[in-house]
C-alpha positions as a Markdown table, in Angstrom:
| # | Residue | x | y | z |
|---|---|---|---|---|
| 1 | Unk | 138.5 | -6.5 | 76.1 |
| 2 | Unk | 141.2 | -6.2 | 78.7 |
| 3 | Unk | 142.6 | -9.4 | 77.7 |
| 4 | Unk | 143.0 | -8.0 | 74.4 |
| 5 | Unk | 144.6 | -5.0 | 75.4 |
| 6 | Unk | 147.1 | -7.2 | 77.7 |
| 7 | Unk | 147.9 | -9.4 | 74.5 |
| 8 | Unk | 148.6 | -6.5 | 71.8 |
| 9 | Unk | 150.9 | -4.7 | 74.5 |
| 10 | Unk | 152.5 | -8.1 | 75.3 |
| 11 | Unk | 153.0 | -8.2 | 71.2 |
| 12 | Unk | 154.0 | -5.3 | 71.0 |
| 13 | Unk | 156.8 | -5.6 | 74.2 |
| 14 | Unk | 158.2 | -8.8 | 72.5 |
| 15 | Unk | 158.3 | -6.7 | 69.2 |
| 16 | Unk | 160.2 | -4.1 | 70.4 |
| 17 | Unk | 162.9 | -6.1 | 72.2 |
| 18 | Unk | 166.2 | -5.3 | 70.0 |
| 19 | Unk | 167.0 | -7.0 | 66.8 |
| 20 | Unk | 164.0 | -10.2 | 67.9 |
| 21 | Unk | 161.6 | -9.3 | 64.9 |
| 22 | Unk | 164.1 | -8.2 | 62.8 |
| 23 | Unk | 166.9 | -10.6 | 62.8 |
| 24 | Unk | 164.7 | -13.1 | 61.8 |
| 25 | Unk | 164.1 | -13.9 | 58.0 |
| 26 | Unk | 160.0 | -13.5 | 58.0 |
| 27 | Unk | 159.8 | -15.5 | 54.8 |
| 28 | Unk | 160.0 | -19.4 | 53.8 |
| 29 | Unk | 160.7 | -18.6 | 50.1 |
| 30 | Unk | 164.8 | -17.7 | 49.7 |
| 31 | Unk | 165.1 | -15.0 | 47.7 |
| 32 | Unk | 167.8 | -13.9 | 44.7 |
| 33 | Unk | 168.9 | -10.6 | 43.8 |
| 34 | Unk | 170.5 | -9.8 | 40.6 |
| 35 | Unk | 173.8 | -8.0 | 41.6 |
| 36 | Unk | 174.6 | -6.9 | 37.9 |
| 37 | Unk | 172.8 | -7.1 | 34.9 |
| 38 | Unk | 174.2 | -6.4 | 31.2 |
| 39 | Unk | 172.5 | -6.0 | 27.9 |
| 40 | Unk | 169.3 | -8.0 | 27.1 |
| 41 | Unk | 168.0 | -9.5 | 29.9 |
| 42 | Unk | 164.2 | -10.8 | 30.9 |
| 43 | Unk | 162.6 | -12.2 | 34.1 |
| 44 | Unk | 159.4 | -14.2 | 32.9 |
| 45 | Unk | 156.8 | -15.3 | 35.8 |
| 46 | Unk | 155.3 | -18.2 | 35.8 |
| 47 | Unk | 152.4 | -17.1 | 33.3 |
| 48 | Unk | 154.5 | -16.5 | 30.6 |
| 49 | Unk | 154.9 | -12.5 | 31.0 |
| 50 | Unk | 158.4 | -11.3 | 30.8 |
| 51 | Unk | 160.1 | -8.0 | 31.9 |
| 52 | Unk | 163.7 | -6.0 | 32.1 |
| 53 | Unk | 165.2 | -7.3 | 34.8 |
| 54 | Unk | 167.2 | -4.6 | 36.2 |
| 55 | Unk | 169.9 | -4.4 | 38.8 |
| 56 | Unk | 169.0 | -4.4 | 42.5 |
| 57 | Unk | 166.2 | -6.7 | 41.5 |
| 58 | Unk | 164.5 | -9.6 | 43.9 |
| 59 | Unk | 162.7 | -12.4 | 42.8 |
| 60 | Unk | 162.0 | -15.9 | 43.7 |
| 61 | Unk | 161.0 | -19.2 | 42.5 |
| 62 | Unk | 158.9 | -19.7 | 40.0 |
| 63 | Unk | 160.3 | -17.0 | 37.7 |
| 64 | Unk | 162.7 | -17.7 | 34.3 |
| 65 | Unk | 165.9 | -15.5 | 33.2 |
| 66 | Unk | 166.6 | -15.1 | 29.7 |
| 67 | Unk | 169.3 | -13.2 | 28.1 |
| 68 | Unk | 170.0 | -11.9 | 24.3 |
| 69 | Unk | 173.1 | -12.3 | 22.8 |
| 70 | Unk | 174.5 | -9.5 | 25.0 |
| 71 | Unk | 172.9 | -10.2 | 27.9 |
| 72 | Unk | 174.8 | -11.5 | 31.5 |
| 73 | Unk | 173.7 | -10.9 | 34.8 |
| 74 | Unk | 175.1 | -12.0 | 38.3 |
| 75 | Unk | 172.6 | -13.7 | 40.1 |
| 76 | Unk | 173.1 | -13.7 | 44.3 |
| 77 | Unk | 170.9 | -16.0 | 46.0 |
| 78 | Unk | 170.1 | -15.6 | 50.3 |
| 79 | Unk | 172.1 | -19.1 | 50.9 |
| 80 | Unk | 175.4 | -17.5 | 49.4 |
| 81 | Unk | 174.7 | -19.2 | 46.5 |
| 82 | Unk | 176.3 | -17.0 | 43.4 |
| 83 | Unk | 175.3 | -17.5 | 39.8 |
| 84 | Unk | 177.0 | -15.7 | 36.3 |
| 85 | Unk | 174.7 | -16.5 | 33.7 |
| 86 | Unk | 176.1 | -15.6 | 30.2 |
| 87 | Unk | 174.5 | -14.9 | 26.9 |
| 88 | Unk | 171.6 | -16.7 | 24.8 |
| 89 | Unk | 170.6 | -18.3 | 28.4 |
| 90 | Unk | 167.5 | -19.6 | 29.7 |
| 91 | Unk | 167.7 | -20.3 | 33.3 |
| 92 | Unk | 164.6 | -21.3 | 35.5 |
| 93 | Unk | 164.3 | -20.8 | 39.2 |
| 94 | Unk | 161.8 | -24.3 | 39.9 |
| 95 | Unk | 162.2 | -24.1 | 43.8 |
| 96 | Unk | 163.8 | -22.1 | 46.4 |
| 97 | Unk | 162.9 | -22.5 | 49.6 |
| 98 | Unk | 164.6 | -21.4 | 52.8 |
| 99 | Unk | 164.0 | -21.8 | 56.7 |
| 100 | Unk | 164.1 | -18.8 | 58.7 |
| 101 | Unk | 167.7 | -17.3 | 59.9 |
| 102 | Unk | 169.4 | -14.9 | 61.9 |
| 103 | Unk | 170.1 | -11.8 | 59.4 |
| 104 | Unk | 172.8 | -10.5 | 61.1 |
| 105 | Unk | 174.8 | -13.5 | 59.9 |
| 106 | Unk | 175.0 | -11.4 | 56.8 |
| 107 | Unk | 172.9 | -10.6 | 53.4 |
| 108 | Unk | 174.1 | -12.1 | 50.0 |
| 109 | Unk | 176.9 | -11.2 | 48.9 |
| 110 | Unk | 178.6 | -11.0 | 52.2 |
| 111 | Unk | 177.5 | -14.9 | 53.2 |
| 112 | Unk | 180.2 | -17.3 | 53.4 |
| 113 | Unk | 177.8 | -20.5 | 54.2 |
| 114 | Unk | 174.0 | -21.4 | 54.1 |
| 115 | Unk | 172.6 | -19.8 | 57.0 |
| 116 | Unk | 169.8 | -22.3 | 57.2 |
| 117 | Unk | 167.9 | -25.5 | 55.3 |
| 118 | Unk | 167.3 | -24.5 | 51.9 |
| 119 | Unk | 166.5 | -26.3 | 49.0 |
| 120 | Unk | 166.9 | -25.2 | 45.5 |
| 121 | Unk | 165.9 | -26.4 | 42.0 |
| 122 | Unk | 167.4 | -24.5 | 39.3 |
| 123 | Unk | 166.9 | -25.8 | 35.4 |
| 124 | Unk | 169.3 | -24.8 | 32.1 |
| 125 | Unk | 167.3 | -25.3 | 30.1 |
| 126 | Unk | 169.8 | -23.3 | 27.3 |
| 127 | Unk | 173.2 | -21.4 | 27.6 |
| 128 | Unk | 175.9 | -21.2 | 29.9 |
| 129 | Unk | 176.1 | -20.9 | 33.8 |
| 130 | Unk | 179.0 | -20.7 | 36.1 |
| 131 | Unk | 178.3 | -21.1 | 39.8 |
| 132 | Unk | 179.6 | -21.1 | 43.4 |
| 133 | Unk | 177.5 | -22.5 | 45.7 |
| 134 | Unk | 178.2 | -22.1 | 49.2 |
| 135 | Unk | 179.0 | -24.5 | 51.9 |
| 136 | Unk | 175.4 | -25.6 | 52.2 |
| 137 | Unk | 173.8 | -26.6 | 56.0 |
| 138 | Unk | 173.9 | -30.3 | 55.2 |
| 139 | Unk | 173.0 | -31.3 | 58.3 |
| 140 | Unk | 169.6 | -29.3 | 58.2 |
| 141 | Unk | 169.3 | -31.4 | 54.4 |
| 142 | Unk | 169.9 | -28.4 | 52.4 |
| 143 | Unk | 170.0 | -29.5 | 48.7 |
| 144 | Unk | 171.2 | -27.2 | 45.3 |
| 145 | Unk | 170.3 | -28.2 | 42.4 |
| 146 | Unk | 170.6 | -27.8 | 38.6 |
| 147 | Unk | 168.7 | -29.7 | 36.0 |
| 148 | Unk | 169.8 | -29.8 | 32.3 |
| 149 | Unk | 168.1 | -31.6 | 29.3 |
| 150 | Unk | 170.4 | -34.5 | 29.9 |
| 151 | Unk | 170.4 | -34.8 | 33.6 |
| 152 | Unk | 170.7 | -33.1 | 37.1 |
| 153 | Unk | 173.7 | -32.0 | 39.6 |
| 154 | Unk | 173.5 | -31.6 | 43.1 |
| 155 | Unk | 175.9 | -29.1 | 43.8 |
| 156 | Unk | 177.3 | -28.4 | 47.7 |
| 157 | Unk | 180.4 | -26.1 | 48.1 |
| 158 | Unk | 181.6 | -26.0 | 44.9 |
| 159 | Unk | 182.1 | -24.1 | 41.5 |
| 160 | Unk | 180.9 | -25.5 | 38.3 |
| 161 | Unk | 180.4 | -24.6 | 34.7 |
| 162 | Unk | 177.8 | -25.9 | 32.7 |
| 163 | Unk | 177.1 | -25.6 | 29.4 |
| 164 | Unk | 173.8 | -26.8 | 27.4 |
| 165 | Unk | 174.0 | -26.2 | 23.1 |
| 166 | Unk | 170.7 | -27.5 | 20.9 |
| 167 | Unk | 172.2 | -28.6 | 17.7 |
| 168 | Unk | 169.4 | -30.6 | 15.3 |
| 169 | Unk | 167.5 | -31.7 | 17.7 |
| 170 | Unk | 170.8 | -33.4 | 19.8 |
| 171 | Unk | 171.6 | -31.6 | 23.0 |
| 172 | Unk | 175.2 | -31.3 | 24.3 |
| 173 | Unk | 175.4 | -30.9 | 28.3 |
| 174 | Unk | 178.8 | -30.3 | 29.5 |
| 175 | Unk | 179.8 | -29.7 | 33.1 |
| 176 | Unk | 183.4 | -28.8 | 34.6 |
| 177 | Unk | 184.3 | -28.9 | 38.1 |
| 178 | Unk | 186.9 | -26.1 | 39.1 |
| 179 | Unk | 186.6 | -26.8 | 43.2 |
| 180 | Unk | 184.8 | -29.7 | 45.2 |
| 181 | Unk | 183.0 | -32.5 | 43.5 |
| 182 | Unk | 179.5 | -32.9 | 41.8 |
| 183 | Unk | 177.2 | -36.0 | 41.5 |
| 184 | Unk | 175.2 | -35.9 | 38.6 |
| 185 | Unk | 172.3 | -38.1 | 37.5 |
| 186 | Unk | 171.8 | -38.7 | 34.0 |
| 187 | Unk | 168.4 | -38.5 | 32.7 |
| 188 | Unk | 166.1 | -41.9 | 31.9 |
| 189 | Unk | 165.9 | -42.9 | 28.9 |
| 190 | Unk | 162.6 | -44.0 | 27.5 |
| 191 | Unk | 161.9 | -48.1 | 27.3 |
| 192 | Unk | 164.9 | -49.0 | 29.7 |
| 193 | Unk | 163.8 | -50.9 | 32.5 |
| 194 | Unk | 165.2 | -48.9 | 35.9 |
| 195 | Unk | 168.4 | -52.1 | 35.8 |
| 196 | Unk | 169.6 | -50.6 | 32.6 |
| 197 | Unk | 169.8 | -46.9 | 33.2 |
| 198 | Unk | 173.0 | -45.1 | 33.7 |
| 199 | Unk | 173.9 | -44.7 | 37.0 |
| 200 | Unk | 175.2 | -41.7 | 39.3 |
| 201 | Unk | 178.9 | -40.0 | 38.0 |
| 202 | Unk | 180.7 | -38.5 | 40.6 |
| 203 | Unk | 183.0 | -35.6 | 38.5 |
| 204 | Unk | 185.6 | -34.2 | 41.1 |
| 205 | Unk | 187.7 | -31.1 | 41.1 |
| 206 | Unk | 189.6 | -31.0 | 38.1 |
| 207 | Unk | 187.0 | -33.1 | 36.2 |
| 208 | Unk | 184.5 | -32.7 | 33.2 |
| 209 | Unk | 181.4 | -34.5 | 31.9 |
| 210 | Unk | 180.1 | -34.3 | 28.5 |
| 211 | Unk | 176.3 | -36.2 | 27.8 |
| 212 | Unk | 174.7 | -36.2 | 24.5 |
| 213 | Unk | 170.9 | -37.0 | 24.1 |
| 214 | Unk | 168.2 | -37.6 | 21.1 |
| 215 | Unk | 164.7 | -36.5 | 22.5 |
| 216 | Unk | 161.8 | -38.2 | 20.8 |
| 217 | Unk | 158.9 | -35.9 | 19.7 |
| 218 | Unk | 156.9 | -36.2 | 23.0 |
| 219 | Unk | 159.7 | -34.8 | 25.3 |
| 220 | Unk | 161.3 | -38.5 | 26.6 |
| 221 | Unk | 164.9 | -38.9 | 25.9 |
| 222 | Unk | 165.5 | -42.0 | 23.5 |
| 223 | Unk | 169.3 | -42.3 | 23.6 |
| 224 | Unk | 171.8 | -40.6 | 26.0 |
| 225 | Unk | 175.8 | -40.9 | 25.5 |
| 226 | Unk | 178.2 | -39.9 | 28.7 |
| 227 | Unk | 181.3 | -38.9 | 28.2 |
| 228 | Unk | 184.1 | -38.6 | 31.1 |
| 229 | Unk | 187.1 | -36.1 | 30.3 |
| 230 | Unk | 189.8 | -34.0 | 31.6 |
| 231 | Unk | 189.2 | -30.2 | 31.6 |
| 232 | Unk | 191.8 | -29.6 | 28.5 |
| 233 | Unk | 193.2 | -26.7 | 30.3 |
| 234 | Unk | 193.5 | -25.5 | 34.3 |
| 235 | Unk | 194.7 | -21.9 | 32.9 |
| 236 | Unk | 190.8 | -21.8 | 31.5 |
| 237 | Unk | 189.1 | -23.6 | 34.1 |
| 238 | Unk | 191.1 | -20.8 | 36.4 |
| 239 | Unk | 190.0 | -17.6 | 33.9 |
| 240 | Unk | 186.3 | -18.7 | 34.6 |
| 241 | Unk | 186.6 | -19.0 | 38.5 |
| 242 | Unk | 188.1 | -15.8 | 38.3 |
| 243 | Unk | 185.7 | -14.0 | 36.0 |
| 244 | Unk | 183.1 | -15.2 | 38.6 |
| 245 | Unk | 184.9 | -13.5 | 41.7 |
| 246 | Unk | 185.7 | -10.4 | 40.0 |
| 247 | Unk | 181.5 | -10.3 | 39.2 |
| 248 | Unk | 181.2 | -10.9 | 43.2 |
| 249 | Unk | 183.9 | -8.6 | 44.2 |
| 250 | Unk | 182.4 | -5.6 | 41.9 |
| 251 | Unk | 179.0 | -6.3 | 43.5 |
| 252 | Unk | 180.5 | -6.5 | 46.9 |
| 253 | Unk | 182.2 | -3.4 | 46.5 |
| 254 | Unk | 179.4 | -1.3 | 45.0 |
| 255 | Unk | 177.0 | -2.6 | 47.3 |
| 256 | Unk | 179.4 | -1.4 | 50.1 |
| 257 | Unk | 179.6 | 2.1 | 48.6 |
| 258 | Unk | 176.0 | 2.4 | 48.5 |
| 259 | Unk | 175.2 | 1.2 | 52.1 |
| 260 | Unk | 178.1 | 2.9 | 53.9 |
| 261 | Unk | 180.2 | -0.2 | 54.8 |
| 262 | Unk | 182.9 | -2.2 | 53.8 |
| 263 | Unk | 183.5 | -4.8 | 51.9 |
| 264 | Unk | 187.0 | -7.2 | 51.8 |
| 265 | Unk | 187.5 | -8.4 | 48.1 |
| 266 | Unk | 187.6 | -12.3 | 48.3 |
| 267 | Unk | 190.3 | -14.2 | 46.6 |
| 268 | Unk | 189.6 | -16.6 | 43.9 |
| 269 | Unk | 190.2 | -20.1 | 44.7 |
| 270 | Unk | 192.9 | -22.1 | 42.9 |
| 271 | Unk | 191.4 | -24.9 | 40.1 |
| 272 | Unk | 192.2 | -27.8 | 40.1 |
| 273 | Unk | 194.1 | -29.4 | 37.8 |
| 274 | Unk | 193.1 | -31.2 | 35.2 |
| 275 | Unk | 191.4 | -35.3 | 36.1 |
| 276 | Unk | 192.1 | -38.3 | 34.3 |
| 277 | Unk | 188.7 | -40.0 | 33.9 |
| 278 | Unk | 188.3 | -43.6 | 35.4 |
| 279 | Unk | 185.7 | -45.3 | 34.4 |
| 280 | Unk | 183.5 | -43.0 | 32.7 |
| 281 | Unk | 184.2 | -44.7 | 29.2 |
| 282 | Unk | 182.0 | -43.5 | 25.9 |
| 283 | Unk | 178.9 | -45.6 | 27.1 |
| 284 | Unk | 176.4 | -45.3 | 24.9 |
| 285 | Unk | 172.7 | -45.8 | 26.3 |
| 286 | Unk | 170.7 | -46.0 | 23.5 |
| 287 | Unk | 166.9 | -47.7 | 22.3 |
| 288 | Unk | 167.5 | -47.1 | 18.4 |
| 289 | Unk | 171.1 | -47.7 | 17.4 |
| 290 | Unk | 171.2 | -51.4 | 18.2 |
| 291 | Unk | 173.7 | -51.0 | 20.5 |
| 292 | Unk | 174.1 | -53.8 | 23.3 |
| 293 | Unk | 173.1 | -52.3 | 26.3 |
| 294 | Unk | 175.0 | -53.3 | 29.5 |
| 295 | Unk | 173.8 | -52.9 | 33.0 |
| 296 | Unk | 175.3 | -49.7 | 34.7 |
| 297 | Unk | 174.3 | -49.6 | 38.5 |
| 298 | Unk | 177.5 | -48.9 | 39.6 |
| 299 | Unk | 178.6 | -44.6 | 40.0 |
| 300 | Unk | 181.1 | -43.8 | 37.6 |
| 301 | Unk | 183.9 | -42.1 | 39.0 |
| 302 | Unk | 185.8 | -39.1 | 37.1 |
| 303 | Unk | 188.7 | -38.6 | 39.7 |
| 304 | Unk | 192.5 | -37.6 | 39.7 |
């Protein structure tokens, strides 16, 4: 019994040194708050149950965002990570994981880089979604993620824009790069031997990708088309970077109102200007249109 005694006071001694306990994150699952929410929008858990989602809210992985026609909501994830998903949107969070951290290198809003390892798996499954993720902890093999119906992008310190439309039965995936560079990995398509799949494509600042794909009935994708071109306009690659800072800013700012501290507005960064695509071509990978298929192991580069 003494033993026991000498162990909960020693506890309780380490507890109560300053800041130990409760600078450090007590929690392997990253978290994301939703910084401003507009109009219709649900958070449905993984057994199919949705609710409101309403400002100030938490979640974590596992759970899906959906928004009406009127719906938006500014998604803030505890990497830095910052999300603006627009209307008619169906967003799910698959995985977010992150190793413990030192809180008082800031909360949210306020982070300028990943704090720790973190790996997230987000998946568009619908809609629009512009993004800035932060300069993630590479080194600890922190990995961002987003998957759409016609392949995935791993994302590290940069702002993209992707967009993902369902027209009779063919879905168009388009992603723009505003800052940085993303590699994305179209998806397989179904009866190609692993030799005749489309490789990686690197789309750098400035740069836009647009895929097509024809999904048999059972889910697997039977033709995919991919599509390098330049962002027609920087003015509208800029109007979205900036839409997205004025969302952080007017989070930042209320957040600082209601806490009792301050909070610098951050300046949009500049987009780059448009990229002539090199080697992306108007490929078409296909199992039905009697196309000749060509090998493709190489990345295709979209660069200025």
């Amino acid at each position: 019994m003494k033993s026991f005694k000498l162990f909960t006071l020693a506890l309780f001694a380490v507890l109560a040194l300053p800041g130990l306990a409760r600078a450090q994150s007590t929690t392997g699952k990253g978290q994301v708050k939703a910084f401003i929410v507009q109009g219709d929008v649900r958070l449905e858990d993984s057994n199919k149950t949705q609710t409101v989602l309403t400002r100030g809210q938490t979640f974590g992985e596992g759970n899906t965002i959906i928004t009406g026609a009127d719906g938006s909501a500014l998604l803030v994830f505890s990497n830095g990570a910052a999300m603006k998903v627009g209307s008619n949107t169906t967003l799910q969070l698959i995985k977010f994981d992150q190793a413990a951290f030192d809180q008082s290198q800031g909360q949210f809003i306020r982070r300028t880089a990943d704090p720790s390892k973190s790996t997230t798996d987000m998946d568009l499954k619908l809609g629009t979604l512009t993004g800035e993720v932060k300069k993630l902890n590479l080194d600890a093999g922190s990995t961002f993620t987003v998957d759409t119906p016609a392949g995935s992008a791993g994302i590290r310190g940069t702002i993209p824009t992707f967009s993902v439309a369902l027209v009779n039965g063919v879905y168009t995936v388009t992603m723009s790069v505003g800052t940085g560079s993303v590699t994305f990995t179209p998806a397989t398509v179904a009866a190609l031997g692993p030799q005749l799949q489309k490789g990686p494509v690197q789309v750098n600042a400035g740069g836009q990708i647009v895929l097509t794909t024809t999904t048999n009935a059972d889910g697997t994708i039977s033709s995919l088309n991919v599509m390098g071109q330049a962002i027609t306009s920087q003015a509208d690659m800029q109007a979205t970077i900036n839409a997205l800072y004025d969302a952080i800013n007017t989070a930042g700012v209320e957040e600082a109102a209601a806490t009792g501290t301050t909070y610098t507005p951050q300046t949009p960064p500049t987009a780059a200007p448009p990229a002539a695509p090199t080697g992306a071509g108007g490929t078409t990978t296909s199992t039905t249109s009697g196309n000749t298929v060509q090998p493709n192991t190489n990345p295709t580069i979209i660069s200025q």
